[in-house]
Z-matrix of the N, CA and C atoms (Angstrom, degrees):
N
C 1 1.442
C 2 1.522 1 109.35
N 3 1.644 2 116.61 1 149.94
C 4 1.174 3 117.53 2 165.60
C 5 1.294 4 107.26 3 -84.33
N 6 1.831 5 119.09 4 149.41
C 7 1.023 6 131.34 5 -136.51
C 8 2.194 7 81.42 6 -146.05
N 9 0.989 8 105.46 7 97.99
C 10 1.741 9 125.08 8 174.66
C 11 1.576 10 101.66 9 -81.00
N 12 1.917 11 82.84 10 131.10
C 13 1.684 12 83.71 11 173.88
C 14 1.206 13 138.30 12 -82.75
N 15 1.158 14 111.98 13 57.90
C 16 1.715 15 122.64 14 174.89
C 17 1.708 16 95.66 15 -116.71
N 18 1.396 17 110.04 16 -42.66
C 19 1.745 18 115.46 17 175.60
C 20 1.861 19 102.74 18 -45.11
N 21 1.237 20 112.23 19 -54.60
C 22 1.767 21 136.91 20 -143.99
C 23 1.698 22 93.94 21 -84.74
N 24 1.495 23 110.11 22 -46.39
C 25 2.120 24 99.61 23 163.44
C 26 1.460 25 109.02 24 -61.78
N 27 1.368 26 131.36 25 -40.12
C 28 1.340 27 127.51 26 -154.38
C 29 1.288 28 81.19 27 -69.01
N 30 1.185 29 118.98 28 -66.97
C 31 1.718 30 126.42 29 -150.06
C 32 1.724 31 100.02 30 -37.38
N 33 1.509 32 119.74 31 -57.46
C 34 1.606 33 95.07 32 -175.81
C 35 1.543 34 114.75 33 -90.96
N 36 1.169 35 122.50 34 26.32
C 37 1.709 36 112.05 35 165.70
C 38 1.798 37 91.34 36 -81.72
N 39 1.735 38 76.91 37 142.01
C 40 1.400 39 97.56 38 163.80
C 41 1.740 40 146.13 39 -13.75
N 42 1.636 41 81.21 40 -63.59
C 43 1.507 42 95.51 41 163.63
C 44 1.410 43 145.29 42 -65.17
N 45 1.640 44 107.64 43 -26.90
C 46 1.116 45 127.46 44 166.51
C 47 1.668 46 135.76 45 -34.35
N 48 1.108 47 115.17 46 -6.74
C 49 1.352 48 119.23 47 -161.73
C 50 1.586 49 114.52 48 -31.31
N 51 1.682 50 105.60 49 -54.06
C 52 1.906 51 114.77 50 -179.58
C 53 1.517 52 95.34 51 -53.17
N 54 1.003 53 116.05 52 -34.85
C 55 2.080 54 105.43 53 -169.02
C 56 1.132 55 115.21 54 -81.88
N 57 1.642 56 130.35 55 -47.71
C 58 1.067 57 128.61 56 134.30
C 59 1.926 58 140.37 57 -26.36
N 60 0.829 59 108.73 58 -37.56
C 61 1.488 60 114.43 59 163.52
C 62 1.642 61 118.89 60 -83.42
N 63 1.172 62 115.49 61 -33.66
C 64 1.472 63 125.19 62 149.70
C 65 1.439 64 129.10 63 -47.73
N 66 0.990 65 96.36 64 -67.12
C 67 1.858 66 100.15 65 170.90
C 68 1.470 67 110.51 66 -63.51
N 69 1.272 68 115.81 67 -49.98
C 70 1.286 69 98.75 68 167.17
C 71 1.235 70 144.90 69 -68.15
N 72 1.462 71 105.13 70 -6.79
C 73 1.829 72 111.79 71 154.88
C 74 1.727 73 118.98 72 -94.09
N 75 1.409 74 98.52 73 14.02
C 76 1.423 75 104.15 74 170.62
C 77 1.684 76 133.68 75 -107.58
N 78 1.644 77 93.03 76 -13.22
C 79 1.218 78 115.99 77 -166.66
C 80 1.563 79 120.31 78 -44.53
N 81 1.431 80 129.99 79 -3.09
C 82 0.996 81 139.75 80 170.83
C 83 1.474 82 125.45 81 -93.41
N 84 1.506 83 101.89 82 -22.59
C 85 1.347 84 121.97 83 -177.94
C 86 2.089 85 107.94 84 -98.37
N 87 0.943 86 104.36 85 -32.26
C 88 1.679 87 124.32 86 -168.63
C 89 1.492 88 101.79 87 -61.16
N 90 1.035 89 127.16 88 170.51
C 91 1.683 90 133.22 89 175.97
C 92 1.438 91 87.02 90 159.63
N 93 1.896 92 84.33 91 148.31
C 94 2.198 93 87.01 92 164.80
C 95 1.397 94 92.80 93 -150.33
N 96 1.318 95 127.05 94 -154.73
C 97 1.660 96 142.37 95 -178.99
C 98 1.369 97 110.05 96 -96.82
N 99 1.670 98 111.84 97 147.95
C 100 1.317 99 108.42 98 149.18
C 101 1.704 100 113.69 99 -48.74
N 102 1.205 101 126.29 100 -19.11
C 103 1.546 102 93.75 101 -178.19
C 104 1.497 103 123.45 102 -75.91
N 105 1.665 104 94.57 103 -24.95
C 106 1.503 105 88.91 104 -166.28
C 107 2.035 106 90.92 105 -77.77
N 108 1.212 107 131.04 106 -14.19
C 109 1.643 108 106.46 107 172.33
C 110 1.212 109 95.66 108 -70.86
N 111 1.446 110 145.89 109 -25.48
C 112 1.510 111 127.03 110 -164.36
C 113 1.905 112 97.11 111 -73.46
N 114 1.481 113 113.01 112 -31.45
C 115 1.368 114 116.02 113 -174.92
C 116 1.468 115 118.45 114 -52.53
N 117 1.868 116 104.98 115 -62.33
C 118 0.734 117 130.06 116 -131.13
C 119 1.645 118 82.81 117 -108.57
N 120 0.913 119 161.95 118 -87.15
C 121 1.624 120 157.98 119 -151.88
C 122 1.899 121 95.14 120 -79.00
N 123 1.562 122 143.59 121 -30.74
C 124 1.369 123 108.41 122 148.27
C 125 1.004 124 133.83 123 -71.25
N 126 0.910 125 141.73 124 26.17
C 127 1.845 126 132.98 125 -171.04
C 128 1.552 127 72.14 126 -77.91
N 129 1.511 128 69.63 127 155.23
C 130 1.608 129 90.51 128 -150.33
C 131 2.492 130 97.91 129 -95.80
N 132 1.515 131 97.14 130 -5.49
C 133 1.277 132 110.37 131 -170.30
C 134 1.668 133 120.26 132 -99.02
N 135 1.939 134 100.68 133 -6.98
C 136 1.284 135 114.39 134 167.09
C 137 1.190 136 111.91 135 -22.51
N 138 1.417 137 118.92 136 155.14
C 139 1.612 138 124.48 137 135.50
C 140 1.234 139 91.47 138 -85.67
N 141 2.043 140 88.65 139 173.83
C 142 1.509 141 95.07 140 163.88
C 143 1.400 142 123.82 141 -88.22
N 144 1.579 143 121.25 142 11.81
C 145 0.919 144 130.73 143 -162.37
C 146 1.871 145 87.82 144 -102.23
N 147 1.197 146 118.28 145 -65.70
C 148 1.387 147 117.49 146 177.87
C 149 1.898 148 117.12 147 -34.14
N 150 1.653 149 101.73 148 -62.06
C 151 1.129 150 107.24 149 177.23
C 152 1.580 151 117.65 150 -47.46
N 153 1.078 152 120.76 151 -45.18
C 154 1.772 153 127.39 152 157.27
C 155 1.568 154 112.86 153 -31.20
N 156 1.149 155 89.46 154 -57.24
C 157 2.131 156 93.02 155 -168.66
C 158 1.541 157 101.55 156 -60.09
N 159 1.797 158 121.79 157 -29.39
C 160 1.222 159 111.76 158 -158.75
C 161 1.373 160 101.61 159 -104.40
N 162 1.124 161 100.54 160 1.69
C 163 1.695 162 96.17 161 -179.03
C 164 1.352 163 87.65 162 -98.68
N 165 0.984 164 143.04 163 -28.86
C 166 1.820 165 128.80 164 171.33
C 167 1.163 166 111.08 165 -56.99
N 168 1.735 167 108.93 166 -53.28
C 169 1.307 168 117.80 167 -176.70
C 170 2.279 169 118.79 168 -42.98
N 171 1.489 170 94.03 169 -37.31
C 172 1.062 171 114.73 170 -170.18
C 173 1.785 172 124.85 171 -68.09
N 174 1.965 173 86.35 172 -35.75
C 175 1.313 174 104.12 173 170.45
C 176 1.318 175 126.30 174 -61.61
N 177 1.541 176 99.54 175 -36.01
C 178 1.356 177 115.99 176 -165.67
C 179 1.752 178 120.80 177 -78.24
N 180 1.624 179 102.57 178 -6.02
C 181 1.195 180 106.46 179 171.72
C 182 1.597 181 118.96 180 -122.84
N 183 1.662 182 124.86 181 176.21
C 184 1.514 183 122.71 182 156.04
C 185 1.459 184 107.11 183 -72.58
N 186 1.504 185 101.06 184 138.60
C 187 1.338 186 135.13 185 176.27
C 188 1.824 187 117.02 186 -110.48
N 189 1.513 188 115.35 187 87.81
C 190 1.229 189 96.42 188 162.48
C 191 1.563 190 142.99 189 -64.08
N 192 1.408 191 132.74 190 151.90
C 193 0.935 192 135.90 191 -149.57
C 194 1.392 193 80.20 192 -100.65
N 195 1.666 194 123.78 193 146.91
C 196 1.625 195 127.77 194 130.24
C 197 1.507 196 141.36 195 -7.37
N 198 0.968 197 101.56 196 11.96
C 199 1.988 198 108.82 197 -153.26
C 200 1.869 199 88.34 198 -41.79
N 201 1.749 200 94.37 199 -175.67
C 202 1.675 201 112.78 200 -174.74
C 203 1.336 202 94.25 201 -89.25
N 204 1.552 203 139.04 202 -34.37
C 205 1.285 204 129.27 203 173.10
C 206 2.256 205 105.83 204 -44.30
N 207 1.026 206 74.85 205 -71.27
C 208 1.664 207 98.44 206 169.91
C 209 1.869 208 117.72 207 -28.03
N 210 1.164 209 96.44 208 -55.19
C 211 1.742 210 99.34 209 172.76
C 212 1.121 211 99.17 210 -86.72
N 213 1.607 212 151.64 211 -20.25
C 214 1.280 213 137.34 212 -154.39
C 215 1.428 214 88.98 213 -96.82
N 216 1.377 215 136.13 214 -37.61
C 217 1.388 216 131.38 215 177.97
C 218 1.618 217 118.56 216 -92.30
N 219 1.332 218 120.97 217 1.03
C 220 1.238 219 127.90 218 162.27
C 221 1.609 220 106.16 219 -72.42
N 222 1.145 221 111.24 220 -43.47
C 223 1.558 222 125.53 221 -166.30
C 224 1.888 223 108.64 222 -62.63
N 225 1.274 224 96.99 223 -41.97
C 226 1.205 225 109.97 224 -164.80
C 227 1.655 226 101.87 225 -84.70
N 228 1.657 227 115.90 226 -34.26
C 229 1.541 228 107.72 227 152.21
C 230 1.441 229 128.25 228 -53.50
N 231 1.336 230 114.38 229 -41.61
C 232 1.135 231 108.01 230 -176.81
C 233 2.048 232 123.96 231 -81.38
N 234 1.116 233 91.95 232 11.51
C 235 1.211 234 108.47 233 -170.64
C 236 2.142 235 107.42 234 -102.33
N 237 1.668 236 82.34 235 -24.15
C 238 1.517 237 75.31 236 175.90
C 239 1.364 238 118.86 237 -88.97
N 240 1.686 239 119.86 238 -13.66
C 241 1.630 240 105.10 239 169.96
C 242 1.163 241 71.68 240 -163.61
N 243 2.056 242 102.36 241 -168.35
C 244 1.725 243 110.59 242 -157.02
C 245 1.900 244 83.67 243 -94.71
N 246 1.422 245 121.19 244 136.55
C 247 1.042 246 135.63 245 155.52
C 248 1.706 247 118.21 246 -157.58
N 249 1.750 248 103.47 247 155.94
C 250 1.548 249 89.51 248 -163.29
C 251 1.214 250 119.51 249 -69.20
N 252 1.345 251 127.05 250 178.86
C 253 1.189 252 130.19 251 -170.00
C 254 1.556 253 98.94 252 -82.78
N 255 1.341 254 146.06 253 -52.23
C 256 1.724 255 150.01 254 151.37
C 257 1.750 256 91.69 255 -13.07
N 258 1.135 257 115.77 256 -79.30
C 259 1.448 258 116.54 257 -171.13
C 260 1.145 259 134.86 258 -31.61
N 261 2.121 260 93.33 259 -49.81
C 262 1.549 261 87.65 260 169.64
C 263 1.480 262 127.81 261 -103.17
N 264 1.286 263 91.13 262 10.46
C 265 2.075 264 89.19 263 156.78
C 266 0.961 265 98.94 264 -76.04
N 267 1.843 266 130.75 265 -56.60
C 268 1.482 267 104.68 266 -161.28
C 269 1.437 268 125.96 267 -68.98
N 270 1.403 269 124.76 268 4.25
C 271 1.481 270 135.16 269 -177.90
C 272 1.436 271 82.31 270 -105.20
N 273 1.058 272 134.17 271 -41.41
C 274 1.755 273 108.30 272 -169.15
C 275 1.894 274 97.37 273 -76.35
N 276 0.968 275 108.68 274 -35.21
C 277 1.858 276 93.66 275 175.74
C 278 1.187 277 99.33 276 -46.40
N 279 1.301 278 116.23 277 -66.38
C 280 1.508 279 125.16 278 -141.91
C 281 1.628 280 93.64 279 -53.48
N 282 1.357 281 123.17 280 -50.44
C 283 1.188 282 130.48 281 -150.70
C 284 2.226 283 99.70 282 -74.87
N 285 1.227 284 93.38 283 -52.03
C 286 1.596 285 91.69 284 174.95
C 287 1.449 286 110.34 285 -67.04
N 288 1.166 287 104.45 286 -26.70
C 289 1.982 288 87.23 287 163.50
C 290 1.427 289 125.15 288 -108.11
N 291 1.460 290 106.89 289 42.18
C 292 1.811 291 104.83 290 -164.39
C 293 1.576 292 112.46 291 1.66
N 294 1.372 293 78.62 292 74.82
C 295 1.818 294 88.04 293 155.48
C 296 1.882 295 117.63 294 -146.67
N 297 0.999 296 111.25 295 138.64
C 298 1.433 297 123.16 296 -175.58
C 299 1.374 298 116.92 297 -49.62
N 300 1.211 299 128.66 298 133.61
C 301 1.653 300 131.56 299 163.77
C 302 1.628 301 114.16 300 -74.72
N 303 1.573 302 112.68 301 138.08
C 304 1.086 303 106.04 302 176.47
C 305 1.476 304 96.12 303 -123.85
N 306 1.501 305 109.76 304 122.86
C 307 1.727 306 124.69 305 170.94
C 308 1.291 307 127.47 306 -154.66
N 309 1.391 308 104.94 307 150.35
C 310 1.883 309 93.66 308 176.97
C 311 1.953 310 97.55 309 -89.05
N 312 1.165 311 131.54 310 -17.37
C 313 1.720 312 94.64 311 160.65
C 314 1.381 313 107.43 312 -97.17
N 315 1.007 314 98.77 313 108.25
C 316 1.719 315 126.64 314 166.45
C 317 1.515 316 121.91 315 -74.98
N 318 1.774 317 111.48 316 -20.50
C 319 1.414 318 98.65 317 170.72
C 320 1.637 319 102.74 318 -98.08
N 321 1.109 320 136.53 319 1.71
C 322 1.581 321 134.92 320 146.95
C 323 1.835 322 109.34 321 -29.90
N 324 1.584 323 108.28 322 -39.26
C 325 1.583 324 90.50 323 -168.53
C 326 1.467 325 96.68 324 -134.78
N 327 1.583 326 146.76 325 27.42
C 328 1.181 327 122.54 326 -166.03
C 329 1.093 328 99.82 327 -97.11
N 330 1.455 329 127.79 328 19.83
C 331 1.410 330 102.07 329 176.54
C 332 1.554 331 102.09 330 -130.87
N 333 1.002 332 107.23 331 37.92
C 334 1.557 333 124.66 332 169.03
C 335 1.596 334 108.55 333 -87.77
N 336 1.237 335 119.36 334 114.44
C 337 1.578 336 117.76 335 -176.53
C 338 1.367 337 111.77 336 -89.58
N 339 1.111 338 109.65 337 129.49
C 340 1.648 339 129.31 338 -169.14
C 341 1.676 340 113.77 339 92.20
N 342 0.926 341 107.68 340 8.34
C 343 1.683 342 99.84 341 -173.87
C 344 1.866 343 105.33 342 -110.41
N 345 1.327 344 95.26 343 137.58
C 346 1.319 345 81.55 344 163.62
C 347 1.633 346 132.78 345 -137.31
N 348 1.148 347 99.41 346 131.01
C 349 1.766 348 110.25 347 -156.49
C 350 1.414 349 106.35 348 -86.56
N 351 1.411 350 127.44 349 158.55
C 352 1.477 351 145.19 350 -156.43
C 353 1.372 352 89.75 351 -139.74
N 354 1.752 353 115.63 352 124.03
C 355 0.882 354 110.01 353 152.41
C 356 1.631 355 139.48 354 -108.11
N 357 1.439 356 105.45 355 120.39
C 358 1.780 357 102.31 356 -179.12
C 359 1.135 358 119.96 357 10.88
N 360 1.118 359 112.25 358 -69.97
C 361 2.035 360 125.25 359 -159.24
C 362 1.575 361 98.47 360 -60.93
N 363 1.552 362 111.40 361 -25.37
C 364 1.923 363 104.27 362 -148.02
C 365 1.953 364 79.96 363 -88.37
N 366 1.286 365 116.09 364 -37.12
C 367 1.992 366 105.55 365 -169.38
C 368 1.427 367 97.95 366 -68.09
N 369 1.622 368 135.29 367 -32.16
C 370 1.272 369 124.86 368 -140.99
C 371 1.676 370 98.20 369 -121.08
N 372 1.750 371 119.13 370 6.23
C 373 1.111 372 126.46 371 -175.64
C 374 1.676 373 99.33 372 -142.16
N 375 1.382 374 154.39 373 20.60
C 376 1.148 375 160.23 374 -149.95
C 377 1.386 376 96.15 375 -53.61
């Protein structure tokens, strides 16, 4: 599953422990986009201590690349209503690799046809 960076901040706050223990029994299954590392390790408000955890975090999984499939179907998401450009790469990954999004904003993609989104609460509350 693709793994959206709103899942990947929660995971190292403090509190996180259930999300953290989750992902980490998933780590074989998990993958996300270069966009969400451009998201998620520039914020520009990191520590360098944070940025560390996520660059492990980052190592530790597959990373799809941008391909032209990838922008050619980002384009065409973003063309059907206003959504960010992060969003619709990570729905165009998901979608060129039939694989599921996992996020807590869930109305970011439900109206993407053919995709299918996971929401936070349902892995960490079953």
């Amino acid at each position: 599953m693709i793994v959206d960076s709103n899942v990947i901040i929660y995971a190292i706050q403090d509190n996180n422990e259930q999300l953290k223990d989750y992902l980490t029994s998933q780590l074989e299954r998990i993958c996300t986009s270069d966009i969400v590392r451009i998201e998620v390790i520039g914020y520009h408000k990191n520590t360098p201590t944070v940025r560390d955890q996520f660059e492990l975090f980052f190592e530790s999984i597959a990373t799809f690349v941008i391909s032209e499939a990838i922008v050619s179907k980002a384009i065409t998401l973003r063309q059907q209503r206003k959504r960010s450009l992060a969003d619709s790469i990570i729905a165009a990954t998901a979608l060129i690799h039939s694989m599921p999004v996992l996020t807590n904003n869930v109305a970011d993609f439900t109206d993407i046809n053919g995709l299918q989104v996971i929401r936070l609460a349902d892995v960490l509350n079953p």
